[in-house]
N, C-alpha and C positions, 0 to 999 in steps of 0.2 A: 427055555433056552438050554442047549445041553453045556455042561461043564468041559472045560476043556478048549482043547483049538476047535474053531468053526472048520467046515466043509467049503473046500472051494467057492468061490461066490460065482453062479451060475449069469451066465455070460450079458442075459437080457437084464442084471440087476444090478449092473456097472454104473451105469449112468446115474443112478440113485445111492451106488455106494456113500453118499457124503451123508444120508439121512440115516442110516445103521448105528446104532449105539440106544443110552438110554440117556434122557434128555430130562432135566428138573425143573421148577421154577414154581412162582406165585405169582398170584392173581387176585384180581376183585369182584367180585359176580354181585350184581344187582338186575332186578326189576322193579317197576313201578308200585306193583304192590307187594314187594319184601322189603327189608333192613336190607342194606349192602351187607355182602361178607368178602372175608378177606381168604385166598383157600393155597392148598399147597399142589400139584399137579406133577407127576411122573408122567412122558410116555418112550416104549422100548419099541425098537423095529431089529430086528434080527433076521437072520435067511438060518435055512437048515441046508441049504447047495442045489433045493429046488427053485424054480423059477418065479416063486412069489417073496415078497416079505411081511413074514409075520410084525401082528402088530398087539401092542395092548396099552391103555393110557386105564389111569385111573387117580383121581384126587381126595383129599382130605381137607376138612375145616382147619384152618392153621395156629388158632388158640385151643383146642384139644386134642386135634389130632385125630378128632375119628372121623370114619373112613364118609366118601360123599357117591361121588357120581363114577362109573367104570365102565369099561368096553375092550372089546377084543374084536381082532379079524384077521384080513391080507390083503395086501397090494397088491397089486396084479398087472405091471407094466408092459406094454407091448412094443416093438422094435419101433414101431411107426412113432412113439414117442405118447400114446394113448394108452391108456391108466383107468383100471377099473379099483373100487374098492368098498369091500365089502366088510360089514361092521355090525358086532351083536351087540347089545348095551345089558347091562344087568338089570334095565327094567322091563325088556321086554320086547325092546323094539330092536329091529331089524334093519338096519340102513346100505343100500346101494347107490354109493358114489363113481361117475363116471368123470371124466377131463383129460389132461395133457401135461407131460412134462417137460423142462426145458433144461437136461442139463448141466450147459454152459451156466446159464443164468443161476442155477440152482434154484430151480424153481415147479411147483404143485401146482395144479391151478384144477379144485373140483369142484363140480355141482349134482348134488341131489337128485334121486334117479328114479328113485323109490325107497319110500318107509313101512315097514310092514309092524304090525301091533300082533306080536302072540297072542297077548288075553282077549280079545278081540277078532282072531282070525281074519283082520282087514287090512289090505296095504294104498298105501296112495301114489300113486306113479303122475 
């Protein structure tokens, strides 16, 4: 994110202006076969005045603080109100989210489109 004032916000990334900022909080992650944890979670959505918004979330354990699970990509919203989103994780994987936004409602709504595995060179659509 550059230092300084932003670049005009590019006209198709109005309707999602309310999501632009960087956002905090905690949470509990559990599965059947782990301990619950308790974790801490950053994510930033930012424009550079092109027609996508950058993105990057990433979380940490919240009794040490070291670092957990991370990802980066863009948003890719279309006038018709359809939203592509594309996302690298720091494991490896590769994820394309497609769906719809609404927003009055202020609202996302995405599903899964395809996962692709680097180490593996295989994706599941």
């Amino acid at each position: 994110m550059a230092e300084g004032n932003p670049p005009p916000l590019h006209p198709v990334l109005q309707p999602l202006s309310f999501l632009l900022g960087t956002w905090r909080g905690q949470g509990e992650g559990g599965f059947p076969t782990i301990q619950s944890f308790k974790y801490g979670e950053e994510i930033k959505l930012w424009h550079s005045g092109k027609p996508v918004i950058a993105y990057s979330q990433k979380t940490w354990k919240a009794a040490s603080g070291e670092p957990m699970h991370a990802e980066s990509g863009y948003w890719r919203p279309k006038p018709d109100g359809s939203i592509e989103v594309i996302i690298a994780q720091s494991t490896g994987l590769a994820e394309v989210q497609k769906g719809i936004y609404d927003a009055e409602r202020k609202m996302v709504q995405l599903q899964s489109d395809a996962v692709c595995n680097a180490s593996k060179l295989a994706c599941r659509f």
